[in-house]
ROKOL-343860 format. One line per 2 residues: number of its first residue (from 0); for each residue x, y, z of C-alpha. Coordinates in pm, 1 decimal. Each point is the difference from the previous one (the first is absolute). Example, Ala and Ser with C-alpha at 12.3 -4.5 7.8 and 13.67 -1.06 7.14 Angstrom:
BEGIN
0) 1230.0 -450.0 780.0  137.0 344.0 -66.0
//
This chain:
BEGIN
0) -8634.7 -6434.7 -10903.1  284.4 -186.9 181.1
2) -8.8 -89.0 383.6  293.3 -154.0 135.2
4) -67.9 -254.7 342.2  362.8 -13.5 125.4
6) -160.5 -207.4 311.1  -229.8 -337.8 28.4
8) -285.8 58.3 -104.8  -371.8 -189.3 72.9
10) -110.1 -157.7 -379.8  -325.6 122.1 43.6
12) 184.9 367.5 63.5  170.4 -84.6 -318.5
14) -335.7 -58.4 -156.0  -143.3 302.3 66.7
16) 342.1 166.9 -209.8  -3.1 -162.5 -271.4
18) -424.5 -33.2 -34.9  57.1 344.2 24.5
20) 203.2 16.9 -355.5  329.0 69.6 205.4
22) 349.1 -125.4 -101.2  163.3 -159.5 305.1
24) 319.5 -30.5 27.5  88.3 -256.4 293.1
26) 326.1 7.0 206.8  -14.4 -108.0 331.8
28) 287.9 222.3 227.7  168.0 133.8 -270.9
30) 361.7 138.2 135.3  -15.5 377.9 27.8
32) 187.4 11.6 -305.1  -170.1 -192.0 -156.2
34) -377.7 172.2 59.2  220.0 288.2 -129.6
36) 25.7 -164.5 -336.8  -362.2 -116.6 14.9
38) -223.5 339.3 116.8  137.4 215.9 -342.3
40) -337.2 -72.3 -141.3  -252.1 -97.3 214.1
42) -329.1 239.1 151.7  -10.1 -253.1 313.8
44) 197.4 -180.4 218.8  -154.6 -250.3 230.9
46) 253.9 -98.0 337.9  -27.7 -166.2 390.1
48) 207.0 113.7 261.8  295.0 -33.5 -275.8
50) 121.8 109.1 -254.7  86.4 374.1 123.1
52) -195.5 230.9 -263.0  247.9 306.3 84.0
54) 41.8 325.5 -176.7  263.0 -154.8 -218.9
56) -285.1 -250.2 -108.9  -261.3 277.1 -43.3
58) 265.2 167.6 -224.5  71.5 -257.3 -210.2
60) -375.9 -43.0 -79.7  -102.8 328.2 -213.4
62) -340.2 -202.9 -64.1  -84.3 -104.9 357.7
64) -347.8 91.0 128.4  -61.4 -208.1 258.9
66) 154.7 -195.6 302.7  -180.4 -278.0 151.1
68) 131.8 -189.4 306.5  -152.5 -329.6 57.1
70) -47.4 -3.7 386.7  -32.8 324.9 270.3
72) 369.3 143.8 82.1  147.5 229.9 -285.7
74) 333.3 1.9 188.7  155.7 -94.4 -380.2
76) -153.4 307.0 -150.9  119.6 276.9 -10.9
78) -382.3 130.1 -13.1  99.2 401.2 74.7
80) 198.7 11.6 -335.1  -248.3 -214.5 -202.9
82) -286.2 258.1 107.8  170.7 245.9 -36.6
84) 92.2 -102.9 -378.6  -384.7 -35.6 -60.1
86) 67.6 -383.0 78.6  -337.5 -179.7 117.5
88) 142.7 -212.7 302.9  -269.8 -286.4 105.1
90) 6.8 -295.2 261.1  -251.9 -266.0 177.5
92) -31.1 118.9 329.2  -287.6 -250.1 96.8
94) 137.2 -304.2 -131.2  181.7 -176.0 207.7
96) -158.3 128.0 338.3  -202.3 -312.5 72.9
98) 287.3 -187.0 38.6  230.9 216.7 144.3
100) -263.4 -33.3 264.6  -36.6 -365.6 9.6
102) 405.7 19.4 36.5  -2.2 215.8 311.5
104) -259.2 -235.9 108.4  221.3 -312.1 -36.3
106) 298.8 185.6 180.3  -203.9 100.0 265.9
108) -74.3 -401.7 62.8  322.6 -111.0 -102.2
110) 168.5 254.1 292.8  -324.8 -84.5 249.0
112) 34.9 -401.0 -56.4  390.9 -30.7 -49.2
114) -89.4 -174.2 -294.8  340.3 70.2 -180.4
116) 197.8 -66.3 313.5  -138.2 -341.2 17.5
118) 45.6 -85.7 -336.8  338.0 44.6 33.3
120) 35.3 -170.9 317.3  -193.6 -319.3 -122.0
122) 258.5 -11.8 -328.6  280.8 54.2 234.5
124) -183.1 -308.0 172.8  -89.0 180.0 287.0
126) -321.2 -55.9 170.3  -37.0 387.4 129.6
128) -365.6 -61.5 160.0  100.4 243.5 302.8
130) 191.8 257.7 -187.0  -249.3 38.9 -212.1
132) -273.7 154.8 243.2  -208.5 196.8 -220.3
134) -293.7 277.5 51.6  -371.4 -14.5 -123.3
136) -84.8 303.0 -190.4  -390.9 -1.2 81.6
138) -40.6 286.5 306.3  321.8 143.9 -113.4
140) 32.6 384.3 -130.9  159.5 54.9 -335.3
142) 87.7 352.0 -81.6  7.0 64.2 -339.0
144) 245.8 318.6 -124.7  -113.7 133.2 -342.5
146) -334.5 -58.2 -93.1  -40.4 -23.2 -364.4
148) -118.4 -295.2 -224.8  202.0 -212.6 217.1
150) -16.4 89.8 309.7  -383.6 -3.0 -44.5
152) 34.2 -349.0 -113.2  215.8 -141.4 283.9
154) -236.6 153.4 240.0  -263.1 -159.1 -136.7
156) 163.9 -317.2 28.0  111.7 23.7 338.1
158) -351.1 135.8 127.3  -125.3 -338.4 -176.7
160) 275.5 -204.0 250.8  -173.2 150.0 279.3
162) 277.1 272.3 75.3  -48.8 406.3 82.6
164) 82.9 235.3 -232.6  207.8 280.6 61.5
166) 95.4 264.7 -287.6  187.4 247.9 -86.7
168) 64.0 249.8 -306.0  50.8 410.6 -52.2
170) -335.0 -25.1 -173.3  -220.9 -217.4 166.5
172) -343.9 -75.1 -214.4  -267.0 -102.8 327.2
174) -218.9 -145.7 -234.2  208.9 -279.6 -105.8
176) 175.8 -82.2 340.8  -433.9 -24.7 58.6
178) 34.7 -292.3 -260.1  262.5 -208.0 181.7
180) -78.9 122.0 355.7  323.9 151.7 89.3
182) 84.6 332.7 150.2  225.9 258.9 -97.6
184) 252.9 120.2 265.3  384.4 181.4 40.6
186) 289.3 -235.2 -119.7  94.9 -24.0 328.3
188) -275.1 -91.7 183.7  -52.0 -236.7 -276.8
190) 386.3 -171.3 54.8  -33.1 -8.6 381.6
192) -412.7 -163.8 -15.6  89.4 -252.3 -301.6
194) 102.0 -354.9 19.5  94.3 12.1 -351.8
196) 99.4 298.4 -220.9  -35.6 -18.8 -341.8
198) 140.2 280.9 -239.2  -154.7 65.3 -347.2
200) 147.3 356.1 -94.0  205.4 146.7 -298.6
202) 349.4 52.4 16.0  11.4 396.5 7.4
204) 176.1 261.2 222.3  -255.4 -10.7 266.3
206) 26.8 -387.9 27.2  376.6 -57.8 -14.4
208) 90.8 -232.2 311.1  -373.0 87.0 127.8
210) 58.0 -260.2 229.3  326.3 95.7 193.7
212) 171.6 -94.6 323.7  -210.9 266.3 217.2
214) -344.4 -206.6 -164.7  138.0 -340.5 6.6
216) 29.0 44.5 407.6  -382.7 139.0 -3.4
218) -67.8 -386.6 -70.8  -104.5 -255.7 195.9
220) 304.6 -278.3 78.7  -266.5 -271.7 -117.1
222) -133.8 188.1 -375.3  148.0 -55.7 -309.4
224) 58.7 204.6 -275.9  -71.3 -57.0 -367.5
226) 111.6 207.4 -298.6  -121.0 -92.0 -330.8
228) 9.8 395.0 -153.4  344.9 131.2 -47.2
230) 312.6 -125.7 176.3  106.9 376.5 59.8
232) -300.5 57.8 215.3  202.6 -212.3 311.1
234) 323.1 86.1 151.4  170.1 -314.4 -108.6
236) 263.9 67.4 263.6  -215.2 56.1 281.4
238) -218.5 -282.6 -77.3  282.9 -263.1 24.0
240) 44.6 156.3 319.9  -384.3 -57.0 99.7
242) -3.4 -321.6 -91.9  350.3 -96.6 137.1
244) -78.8 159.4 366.1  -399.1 -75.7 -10.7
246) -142.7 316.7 0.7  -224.8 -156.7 -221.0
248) -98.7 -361.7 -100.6  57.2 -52.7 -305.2
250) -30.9 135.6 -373.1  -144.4 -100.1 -330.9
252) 170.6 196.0 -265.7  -68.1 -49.2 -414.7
254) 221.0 318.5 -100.1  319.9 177.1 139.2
256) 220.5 286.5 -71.4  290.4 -191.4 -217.8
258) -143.6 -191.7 -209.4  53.6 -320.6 -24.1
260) 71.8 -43.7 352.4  410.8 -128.3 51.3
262) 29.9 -345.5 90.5  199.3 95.1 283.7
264) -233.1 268.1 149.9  -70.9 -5.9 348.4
266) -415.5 -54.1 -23.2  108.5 -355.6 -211.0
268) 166.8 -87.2 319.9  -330.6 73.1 232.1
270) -260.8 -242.2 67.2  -264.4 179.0 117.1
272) 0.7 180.8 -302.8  -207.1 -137.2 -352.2
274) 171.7 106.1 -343.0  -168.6 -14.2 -353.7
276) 157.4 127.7 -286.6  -223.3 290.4 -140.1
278) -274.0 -211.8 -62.8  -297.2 233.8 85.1
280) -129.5 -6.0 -366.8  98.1 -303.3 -120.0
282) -317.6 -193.6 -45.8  -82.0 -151.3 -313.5
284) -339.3 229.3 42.0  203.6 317.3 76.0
286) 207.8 -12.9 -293.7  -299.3 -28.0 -254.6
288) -174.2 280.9 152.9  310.5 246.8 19.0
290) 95.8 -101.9 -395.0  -330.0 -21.2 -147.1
292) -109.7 371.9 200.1  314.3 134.4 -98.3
294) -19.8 -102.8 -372.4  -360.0 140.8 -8.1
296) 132.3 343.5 128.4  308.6 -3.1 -278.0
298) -281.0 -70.2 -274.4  -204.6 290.2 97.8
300) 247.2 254.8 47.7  155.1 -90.4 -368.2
302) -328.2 -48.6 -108.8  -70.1 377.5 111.1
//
């Protein structure tokens, strides 16, 4: 059996292919025309967030049984048609959840502290000291939007800094907000109470620009906003305009909605703003988990 990893790949997720009897067939980012040419004979196909398997992939592959995506989003899938085809389609959802949570984290202090505002000052050889007024997070309410294996951790976190927790999701499980002492509540109560809002949803209809102009205003002028799920899950547009007329203090963001971010977009040009390049997952640590879990799953499915 052949299993095609057209993306990085962990060696110990390697390991568990080949000590599995699998041919591998390594290509990292093959072209689209080129994973064409490769797929004709393979049963699996192992990707990241690229390369695109698309119906024109699945097609090409009479042999394919299974799809695994190293990491959570299966944006590059085209999942409906692979099911649909009888096509196992597999992921890691768990694996890279730790430190998307310690990155939120680190935004949240970056924004709160001014930390990348004074490094830049201090290079320009600017000695900022005033400018650079920060806030203590200890006593301060975080309200966390989307609490999953993420949000649970960042809550966690923050109730460890000495900050109340406020939550909110469509399916709110008590007994875990019991774990990290937070308390479910409306998205808006949660947006006008919270000094920071942090959002850890999926991208899906009910999400798109979640956080609008009409929320944004429900903030406090002092909180600051991190996103660290899916750029699409902000009003880009009305969040320049937040941050430009201080509606809110400041933002942390790790993903937006073009991807990669122009040079010349207006957040580059904003200070009280914190940019990081769709880094949630990438952690030495994360990237083992997410290949190794994902190669297991591709063994047992062609396994049977």
């Amino acid at each position: 059996m052949k299993v095609l990893v057209a993306a990085p790949l962990h060696e110990k997720a390697l390991e568990v292919l080949e000590n599995a009897g699998l041919e591998v067939v390594y290509e990292e980012y093959p072209s689209q025309e080129r994973l064409l040419e490769l797929v004709g004979d393979v049963e699996a196909i192992i990707v990241r967030s690229k390369p695109k398997v698309t119906r024109e992939v699945i097609d090409a592959a009479p042999g394919l049984k299974v799809i695994g995506r190293a990491g959570v989003g299966l944006d590059n899938v085209d999942v409906e048609y692979a099911r649909g085809k009888g096509i196992e389609v597999v992921n890691s959802p768990g694996a890279s959840s730790r430190s998307v949570a310690e990155l939120a984290i680190a935004l949240i202090f970056n924004v709160a502290r001014k930390v990348a505002f004074a490094d830049r000052k201090m290079r320009e050889g600017v000695w900022a000291k005033k400018q650079a007024m920060g806030m203590e997070l200890e006593g301060k309410t975080l309200g966390v939007v989307g609490f999953g294996r993420i949000g649970y951790s960042v809550a966690k976190i923050a109730r460890a800094l000495g900050m109340e927790v406020l939550l909110y999701d469509p399916y709110p499980n008590e007994e875990r907000a019991k774990e990290v002492g937070g308390k479910f509540v409306e998205l808006e109560t949660l947006l006008k109470e919270s000094d920071v809002v942090t959002l850890h949803v999926p991208l899906i209809d009910a999400t798109y620009h979640l956080i609008n102009e009409e929320r944004l205003r429900l903030m406090k002028k002092t909180a600051i906003l991190i996103n660290a799920a899916r750029g699409a899950v902000v009003d880009t547009n009305a969040l320049v305009k937040a941050l430009q007329e201080g509606w809110i203090a400041g933002a942390g963001l790790d993903v937006y909605e073009e991807e990669p971010l122009p040079k010349d977009h207006p957040l580059t040009k904003l200070d009280n703003v914190v940019l990081t390049p769709h880094i949630g997952a990438s952690t030495v640590e994360a990237q083992m988990r997410a290949g190794v879990e994902v190669a297991e799953k591709v063994v047992k499915v062609l396994k049977g």
